[in-house]
BATI-651425 format. One record per residue (C-alpha): residue number from 1; x, y, z. Coordinates in Angstrom, 3 decimals. Each point is the difference from the previous one (the first is absolute). Layout:
! BATI-651425
NUM/X/Y/Z
...
This chain:
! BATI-651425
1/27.713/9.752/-9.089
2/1.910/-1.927/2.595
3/-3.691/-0.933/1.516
4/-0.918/-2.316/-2.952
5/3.150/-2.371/0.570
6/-0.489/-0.051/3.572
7/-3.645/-1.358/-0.528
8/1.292/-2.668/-2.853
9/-2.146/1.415/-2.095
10/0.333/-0.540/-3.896
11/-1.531/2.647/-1.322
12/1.230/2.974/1.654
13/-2.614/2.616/-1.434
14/-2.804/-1.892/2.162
15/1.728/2.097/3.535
16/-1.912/2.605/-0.200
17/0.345/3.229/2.798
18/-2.172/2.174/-1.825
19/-3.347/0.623/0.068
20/-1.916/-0.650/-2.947
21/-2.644/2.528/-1.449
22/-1.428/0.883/-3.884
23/3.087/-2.090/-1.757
24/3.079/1.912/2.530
25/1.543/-1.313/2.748
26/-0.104/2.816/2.627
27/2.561/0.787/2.693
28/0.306/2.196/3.464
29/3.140/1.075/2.182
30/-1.957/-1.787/2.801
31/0.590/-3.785/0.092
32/-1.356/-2.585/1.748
33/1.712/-3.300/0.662
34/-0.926/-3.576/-0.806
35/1.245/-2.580/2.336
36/0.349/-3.809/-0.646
37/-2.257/-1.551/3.192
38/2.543/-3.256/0.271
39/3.144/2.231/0.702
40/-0.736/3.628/0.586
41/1.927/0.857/-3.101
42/-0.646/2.866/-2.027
43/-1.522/-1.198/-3.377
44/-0.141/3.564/-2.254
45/-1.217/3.762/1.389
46/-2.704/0.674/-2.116
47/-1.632/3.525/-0.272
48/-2.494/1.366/2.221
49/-2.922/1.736/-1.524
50/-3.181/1.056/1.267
51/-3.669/1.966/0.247
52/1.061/2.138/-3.275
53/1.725/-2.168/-2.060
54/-2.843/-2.645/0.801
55/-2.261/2.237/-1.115
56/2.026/0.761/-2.923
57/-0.658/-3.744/-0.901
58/-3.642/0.213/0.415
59/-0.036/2.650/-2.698
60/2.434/-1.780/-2.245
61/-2.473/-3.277/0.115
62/-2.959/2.787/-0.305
63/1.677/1.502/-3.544
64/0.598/-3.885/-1.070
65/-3.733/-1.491/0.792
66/-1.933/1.031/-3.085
67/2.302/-1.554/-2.239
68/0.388/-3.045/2.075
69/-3.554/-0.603/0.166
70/0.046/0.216/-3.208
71/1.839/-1.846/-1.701
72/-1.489/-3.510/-0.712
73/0.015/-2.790/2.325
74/1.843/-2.102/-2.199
75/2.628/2.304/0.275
76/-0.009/0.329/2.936
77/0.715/-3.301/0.548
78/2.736/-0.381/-2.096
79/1.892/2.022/2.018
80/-1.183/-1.416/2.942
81/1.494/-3.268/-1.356
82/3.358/1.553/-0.739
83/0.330/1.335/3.638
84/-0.941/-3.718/1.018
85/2.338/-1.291/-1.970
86/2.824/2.407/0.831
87/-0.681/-1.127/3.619
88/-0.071/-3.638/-0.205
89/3.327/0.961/-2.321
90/1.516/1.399/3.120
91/-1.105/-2.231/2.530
92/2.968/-0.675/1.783
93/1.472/3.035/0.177
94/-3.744/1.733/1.420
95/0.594/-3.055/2.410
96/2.838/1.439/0.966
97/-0.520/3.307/0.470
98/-3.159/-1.321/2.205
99/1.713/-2.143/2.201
100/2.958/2.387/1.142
101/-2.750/2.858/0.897
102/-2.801/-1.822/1.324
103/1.749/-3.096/1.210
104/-2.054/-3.336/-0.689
105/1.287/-2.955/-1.731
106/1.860/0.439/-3.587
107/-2.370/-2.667/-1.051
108/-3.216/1.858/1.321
109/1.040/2.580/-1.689
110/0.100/-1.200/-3.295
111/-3.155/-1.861/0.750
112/-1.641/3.959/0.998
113/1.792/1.587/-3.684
114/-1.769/-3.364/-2.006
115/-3.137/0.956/2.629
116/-0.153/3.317/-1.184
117/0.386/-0.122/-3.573
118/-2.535/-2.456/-0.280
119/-2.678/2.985/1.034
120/1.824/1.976/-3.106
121/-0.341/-2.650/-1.844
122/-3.830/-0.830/1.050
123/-0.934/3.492/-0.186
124/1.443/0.547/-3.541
125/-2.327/-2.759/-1.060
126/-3.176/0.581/2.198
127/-0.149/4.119/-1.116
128/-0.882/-1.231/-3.477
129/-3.486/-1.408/1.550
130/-1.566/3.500/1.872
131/-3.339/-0.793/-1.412
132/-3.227/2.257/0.069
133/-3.486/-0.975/-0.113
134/-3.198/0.597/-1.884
135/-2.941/0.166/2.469
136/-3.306/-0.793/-0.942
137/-1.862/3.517/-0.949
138/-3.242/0.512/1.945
139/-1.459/1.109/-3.393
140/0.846/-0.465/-4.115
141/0.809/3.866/0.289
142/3.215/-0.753/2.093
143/3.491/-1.869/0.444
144/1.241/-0.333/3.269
145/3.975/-0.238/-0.396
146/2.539/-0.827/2.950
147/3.513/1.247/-0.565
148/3.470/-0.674/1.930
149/2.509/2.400/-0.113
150/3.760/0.718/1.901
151/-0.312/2.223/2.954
152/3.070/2.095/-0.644
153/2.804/0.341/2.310
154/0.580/-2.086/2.373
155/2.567/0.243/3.202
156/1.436/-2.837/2.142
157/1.629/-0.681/3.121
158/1.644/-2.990/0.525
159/1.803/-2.015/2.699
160/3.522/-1.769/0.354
161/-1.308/-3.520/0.706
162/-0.182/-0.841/-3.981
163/2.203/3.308/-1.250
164/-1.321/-1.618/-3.978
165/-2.864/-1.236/0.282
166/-2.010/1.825/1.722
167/0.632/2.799/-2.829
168/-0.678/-2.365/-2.614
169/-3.027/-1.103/1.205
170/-1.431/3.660/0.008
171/1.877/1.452/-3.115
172/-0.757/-2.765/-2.334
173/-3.521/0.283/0.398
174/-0.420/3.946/0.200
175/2.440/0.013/-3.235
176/-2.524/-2.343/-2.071
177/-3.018/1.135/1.049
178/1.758/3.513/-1.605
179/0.686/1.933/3.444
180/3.159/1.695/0.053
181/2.039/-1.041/3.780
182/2.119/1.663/2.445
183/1.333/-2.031/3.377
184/1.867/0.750/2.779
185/2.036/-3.195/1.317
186/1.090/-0.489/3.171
187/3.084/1.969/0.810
188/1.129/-3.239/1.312
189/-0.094/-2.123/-3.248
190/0.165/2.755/-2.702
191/2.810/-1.636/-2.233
192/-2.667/-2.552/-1.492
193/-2.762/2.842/-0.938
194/3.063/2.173/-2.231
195/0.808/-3.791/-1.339
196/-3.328/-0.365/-1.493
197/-0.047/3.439/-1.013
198/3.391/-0.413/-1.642
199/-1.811/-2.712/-2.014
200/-3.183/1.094/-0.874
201/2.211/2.947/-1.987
202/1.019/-2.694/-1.930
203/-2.840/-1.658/-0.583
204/-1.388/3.443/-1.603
205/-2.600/0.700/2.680
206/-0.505/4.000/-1.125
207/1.184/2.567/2.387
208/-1.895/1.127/3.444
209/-2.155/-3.154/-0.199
210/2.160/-1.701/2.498
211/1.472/1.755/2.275
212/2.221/-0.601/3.347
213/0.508/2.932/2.718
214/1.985/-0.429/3.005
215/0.406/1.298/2.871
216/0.214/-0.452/3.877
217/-2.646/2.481/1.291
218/-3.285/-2.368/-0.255
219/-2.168/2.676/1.319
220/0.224/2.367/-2.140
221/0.448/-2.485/-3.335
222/-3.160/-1.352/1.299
223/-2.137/2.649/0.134
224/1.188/1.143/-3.611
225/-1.059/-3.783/-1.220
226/-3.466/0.551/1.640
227/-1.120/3.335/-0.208
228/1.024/1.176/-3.100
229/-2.624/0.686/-2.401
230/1.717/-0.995/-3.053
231/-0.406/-3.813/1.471
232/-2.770/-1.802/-0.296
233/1.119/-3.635/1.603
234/2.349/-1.055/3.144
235/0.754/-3.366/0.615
236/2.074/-0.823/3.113
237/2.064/-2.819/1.485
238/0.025/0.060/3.314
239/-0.563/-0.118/3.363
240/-3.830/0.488/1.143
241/0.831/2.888/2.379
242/1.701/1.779/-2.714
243/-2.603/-1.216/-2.612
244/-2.723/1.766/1.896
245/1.998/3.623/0.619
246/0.330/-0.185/-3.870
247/-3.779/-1.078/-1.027
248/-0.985/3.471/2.203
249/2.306/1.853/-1.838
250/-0.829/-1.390/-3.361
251/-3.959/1.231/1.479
252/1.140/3.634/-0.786
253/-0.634/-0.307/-3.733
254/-1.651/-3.309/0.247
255/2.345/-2.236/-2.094
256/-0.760/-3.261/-1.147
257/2.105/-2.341/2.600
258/1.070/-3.302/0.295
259/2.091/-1.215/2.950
260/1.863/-3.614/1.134
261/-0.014/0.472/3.845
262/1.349/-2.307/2.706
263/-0.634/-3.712/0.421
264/-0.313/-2.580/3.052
265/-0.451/-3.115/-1.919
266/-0.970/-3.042/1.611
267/1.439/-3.043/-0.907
268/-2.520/-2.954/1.020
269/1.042/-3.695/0.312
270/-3.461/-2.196/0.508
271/0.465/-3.643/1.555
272/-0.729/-1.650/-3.888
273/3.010/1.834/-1.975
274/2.773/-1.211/-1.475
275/2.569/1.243/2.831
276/2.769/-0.169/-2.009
277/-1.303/2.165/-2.560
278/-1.251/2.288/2.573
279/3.628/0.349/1.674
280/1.292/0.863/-3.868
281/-2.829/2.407/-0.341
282/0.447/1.537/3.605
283/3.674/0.132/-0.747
284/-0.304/1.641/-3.576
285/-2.235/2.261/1.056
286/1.209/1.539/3.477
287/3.754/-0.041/-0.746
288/0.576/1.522/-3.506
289/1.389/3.247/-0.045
290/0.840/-0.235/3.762
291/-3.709/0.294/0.570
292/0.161/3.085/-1.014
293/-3.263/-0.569/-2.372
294/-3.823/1.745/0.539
295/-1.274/-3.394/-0.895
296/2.457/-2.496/1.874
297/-1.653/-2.161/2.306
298/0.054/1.883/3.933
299/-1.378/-2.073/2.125
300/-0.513/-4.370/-0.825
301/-2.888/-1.647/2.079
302/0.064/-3.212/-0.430
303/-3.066/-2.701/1.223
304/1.265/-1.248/3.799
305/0.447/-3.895/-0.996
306/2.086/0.664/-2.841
307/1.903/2.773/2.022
308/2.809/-2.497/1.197
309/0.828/-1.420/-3.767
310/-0.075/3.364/-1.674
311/2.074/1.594/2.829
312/2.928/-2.713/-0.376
313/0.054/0.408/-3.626
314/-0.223/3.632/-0.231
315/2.689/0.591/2.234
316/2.736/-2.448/-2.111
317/-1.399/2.074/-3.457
318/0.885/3.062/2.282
319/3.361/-1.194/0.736
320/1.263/-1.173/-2.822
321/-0.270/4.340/-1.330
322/3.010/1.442/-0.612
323/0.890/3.569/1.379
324/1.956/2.661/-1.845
325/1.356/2.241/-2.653
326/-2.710/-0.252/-3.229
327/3.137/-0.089/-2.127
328/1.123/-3.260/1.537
329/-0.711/-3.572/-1.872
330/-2.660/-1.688/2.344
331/-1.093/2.568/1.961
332/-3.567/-0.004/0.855
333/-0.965/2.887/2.366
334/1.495/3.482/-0.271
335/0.142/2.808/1.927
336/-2.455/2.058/0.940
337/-0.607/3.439/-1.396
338/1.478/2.117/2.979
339/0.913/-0.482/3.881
340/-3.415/1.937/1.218
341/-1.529/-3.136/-2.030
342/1.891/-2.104/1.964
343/-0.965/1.235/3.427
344/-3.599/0.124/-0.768
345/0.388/-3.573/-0.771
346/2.218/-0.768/2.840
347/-2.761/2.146/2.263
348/-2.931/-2.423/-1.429
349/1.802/-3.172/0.910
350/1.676/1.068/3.948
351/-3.948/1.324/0.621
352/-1.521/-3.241/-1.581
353/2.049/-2.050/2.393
354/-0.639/2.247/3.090
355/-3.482/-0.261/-0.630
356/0.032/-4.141/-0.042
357/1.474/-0.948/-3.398
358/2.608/-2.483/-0.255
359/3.109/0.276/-2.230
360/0.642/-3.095/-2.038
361/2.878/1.502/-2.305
362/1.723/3.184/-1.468
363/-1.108/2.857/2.892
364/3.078/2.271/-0.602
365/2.127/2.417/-2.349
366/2.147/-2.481/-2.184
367/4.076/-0.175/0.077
368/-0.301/0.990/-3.738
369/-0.301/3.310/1.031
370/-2.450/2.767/1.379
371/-2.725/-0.102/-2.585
372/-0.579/-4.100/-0.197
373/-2.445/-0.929/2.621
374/-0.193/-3.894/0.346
375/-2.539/-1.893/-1.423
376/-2.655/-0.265/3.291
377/-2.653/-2.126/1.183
378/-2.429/0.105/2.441
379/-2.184/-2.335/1.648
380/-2.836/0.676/3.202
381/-0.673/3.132/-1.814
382/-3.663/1.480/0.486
383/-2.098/2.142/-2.265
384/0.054/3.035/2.411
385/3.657/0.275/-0.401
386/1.900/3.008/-1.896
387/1.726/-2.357/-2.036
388/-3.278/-1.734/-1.875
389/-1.823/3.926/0.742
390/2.621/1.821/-1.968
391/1.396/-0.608/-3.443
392/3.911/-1.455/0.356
393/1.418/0.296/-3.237
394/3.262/-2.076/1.643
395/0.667/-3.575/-0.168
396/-2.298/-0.781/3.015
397/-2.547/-2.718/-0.034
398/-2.257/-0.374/3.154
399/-1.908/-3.493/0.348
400/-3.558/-0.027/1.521
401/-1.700/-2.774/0.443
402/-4.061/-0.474/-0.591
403/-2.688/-2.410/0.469
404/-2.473/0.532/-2.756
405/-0.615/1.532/-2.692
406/-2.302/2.546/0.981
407/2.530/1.040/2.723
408/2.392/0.351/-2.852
409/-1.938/2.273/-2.502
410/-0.674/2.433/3.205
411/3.730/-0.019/0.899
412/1.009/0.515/-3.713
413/-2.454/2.909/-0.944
414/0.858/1.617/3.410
415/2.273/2.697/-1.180
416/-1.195/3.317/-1.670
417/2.375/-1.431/-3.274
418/-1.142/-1.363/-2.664
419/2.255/-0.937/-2.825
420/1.093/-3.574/-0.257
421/-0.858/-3.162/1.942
422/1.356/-3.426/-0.382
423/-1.483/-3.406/0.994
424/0.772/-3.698/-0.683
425/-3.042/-2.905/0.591
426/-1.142/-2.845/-2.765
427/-3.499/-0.308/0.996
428/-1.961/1.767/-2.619
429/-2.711/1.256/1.611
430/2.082/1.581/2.614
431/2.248/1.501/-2.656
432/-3.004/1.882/-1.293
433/-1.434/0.804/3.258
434/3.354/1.539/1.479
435/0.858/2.241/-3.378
436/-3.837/0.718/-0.289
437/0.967/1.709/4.099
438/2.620/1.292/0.047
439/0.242/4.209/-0.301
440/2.942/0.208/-2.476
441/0.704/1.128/-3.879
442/2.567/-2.805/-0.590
443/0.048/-3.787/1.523
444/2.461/-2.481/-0.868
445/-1.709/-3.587/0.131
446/2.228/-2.784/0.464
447/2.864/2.750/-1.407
448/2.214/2.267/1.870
449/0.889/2.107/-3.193
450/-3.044/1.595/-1.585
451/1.138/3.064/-2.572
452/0.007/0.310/-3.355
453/-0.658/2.263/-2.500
454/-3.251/-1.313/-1.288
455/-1.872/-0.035/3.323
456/-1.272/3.050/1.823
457/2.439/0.722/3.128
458/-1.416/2.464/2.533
459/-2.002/-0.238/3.268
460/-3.018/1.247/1.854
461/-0.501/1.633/3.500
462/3.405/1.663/1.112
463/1.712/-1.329/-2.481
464/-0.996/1.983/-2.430
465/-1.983/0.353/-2.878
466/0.196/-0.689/-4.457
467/2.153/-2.597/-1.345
468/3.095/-0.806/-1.957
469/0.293/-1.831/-2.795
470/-2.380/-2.359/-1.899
471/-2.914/1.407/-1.867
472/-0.997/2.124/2.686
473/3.297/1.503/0.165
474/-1.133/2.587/-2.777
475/-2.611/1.029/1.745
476/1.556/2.330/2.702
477/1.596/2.012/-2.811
478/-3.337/0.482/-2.197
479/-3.392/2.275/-0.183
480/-2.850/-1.421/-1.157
481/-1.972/2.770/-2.453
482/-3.125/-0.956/-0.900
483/-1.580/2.149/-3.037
484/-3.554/0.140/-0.772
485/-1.032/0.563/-3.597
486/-3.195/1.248/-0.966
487/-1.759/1.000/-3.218
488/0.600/-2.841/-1.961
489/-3.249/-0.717/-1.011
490/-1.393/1.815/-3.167
């Protein structure tokens, strides 16, 4: 396929344009088409399915559960392992594939394939230890007995931010705890889904228990991977506007839900950090991916007589980014994922400065072309304004300044988000105090890069609610049974 050698990719079987459901690779006469972000290029058409063939999945993954859940965890693992293996295998070419339809870096992209596959690989370990319990029996007569079982099917909708991980994060752990998995990608960023699917085939993952449907109408896909009453999980990616219209519609047959909502994560520089590492942190944080993360630093406040030194340094880390094509050796911020991203971003920075915000650097669309918006920073920015109110996801970063650290924790937890919050101080009481505060599900200490597969990502309020990865990772995609025996005296 003349697609494959315009990507560079090795292995041309990993371009997938097919949807992928029970083992087949399923096609339409209605195409949809996948454009590179950095160029406007058509990538590949890829088929266009939707309500029936999703639903069509659903009772694929239905038909493949009880032998899933099944077979033993070991097992399970094992091929878990091979589809982890396959992955890291194919690293370069996934990175690939990744960067020409979602645009960041080709080094953040391989970075997000190794990021993914470590949840495969964490999960094929970690669904070996569902334990039970034995409670203690109110009398001799009795056991009390605490079982954990797989839920069943489980449906997915993810977004276009992190096309791979995102669907790793989910699938790994629904596929060890023994749930069979069907996900709808964004239409933007499907190539990487039918990659993964191309490779757990070859890893041996059985027929219908991963499955990839899609499709352009969102609506109607949606409603399918909510209501149906063959599904008893939906997990979504998201924004929280979107995240709430689904959790109502997932009420209907009262589903067991977990969802990863929006984020406005301070970043919080107190007058005894290390400013240096703060800068790194700040700049780690708010500019990978564009800023086109739910946990990327939004808004930096930063204590007032530190506010000159941090300012001066952040600004040379800012400028020494580099601005283009994700293919290109060196480049450090890509496009964005569309031109209506880049107006709302472009919209949050003209009001920020008409309401008293001053523009220090960046401010515009870039020469590289319509989708690159320059790397931007703010200063005199207040917490009233849009720009700290409102989740960016663009390479924005508003400085407000604070006087203690009271007035910090109120200006922080002053958003109805919830997910990640960052904040750099040495003084060890004040380091417990501040984390002890703050109203989030993640905070980065001293560290502007917090994820990992062995520690639970998620986030309270808005922002959601269940977590992703780690121990507690399992949990979303379990039952507890408990059985109560009886009798067993003579």
């Amino acid at each position: 396929m003349h697609y494959a050698q315009h990507l560079e990719i090795q292995d041309k079987q990993l371009l997938k344009t097919l949807s992928y459901v029970n083992g087949q690779w399923l096609d339409s006469d209605k195409k949809v088409s996948v454009i590179n972000p950095a160029n406007g290029c058509e990538i590949a058409k890829v088929s266009n399915l939707g309500d029936h063939e999703t639903a069509i999945a659903i009772k694929y993954a239905k038909a493949a559960w009880p032998i899933w859940s099944l077979k033993p965890a070991h097992e399970r693992a094992q091929l878990l392992r091979a589809w982890f293996n396959l992955m890291m295998e194919h690293q370069d070419d996934l990175a690939c594939l990744l960067t020409k339809e979602q645009g960041k870096p080709l080094n953040e992209a391989k970075g997000e394939i190794a990021y993914g596959a470590s949840y495969i690989e964490w999960f094929a370990e970690e669904g070996k230890r569902v334990y039970g319990d034995i409670i203690p029996a109110p009398s001799d007569e009795k056991r009390l007995i605490v079982l954990k079982e797989p839920v069943g099917v489980v449906t997915a909708i993810t977004p276009w931010n992190f096309p791979n991980a995102m669907i790793a994060r989910k699938a790994a752990a629904a596929l060890a705890a023994g749930c069979t998995f069907v996900v709808r990608p964004a239409i933007q960023t499907p190539l990487s889904a039918l990659a993964m699917a191309e490779l757990a085939d070859r890893a041996g993952i059985p027929a219908g228990v991963f499955n990839v449907i899609v499709g352009d109408d969102a609506p109607s896909m949606g409603k399918v991977l909510t209501q149906h009453p063959e599904v008893a999980k939906f997990t979504f990616t998201g924004s929280t506007e979107i995240g709430k219209k689904l959790i109502a519609q997932c009420a209907t047959t009262v589903k067991k839900v977990s969802m990863e909502l929006g984020g406005d994560a301070p970043f919080i520089v107190f007058d005894d950090a290390d400013v240096e590492a703060a800068v790194q942190g700040a700049i780690q944080s708010k500019y990978r991916n564009a800023g086109q993360t739910c946990v990327c630093t939004n808004r930096i406040y930063v204590q007032q007589n530190i506010l000159q030194e941090f300012t001066d340094k952040y600004l040379l880390a800012v400028k020494e980014l580099t601005i283009g094509n994700g293919m290109e050796e060196g480049v450090t911020i890509g496009p964005l994922i569309s031109a209506e991203a880049v107006s709302k971003v472009d919209k949050l920075v003209k009001d920020s400065i008409d309401m008293g915000a001053t523009l220090l650097v960046g401010g515009q669309v870039d020469k590289a072309g319509g989708n690159f918006y320059q790397p931007t920073v703010l200063s005199e920015v207040t917490n009233d304004m849009p720009i700290v109110q409102n989740e960016i996801f663009g390479p924005i970063s508003p400085i407000i300044a604070f006087d203690s650290e009271e007035d910090a924790i109120l200006m922080a937890n002053d958003t109805e988000y919830g997910l990640a919050a960052y904040f750099y101080a040495r003084d060890i009481g004040r380091v417990w105090r501040v984390a002890a505060k703050l109203a989030y599900g993640m905070i980065g200490i001293n560290e502007g890069i917090i994820s990992n597969a062995a520690a639970p990502f998620g986030g309270v309020k808005q922002s959601g609610n269940g977590r992703e990865g780690s121990k507690y990772g399992l949990d979303d995609y379990l039952e507890t049974k408990y059985l109560c025996m009886g009798g067993l005296t003579s």
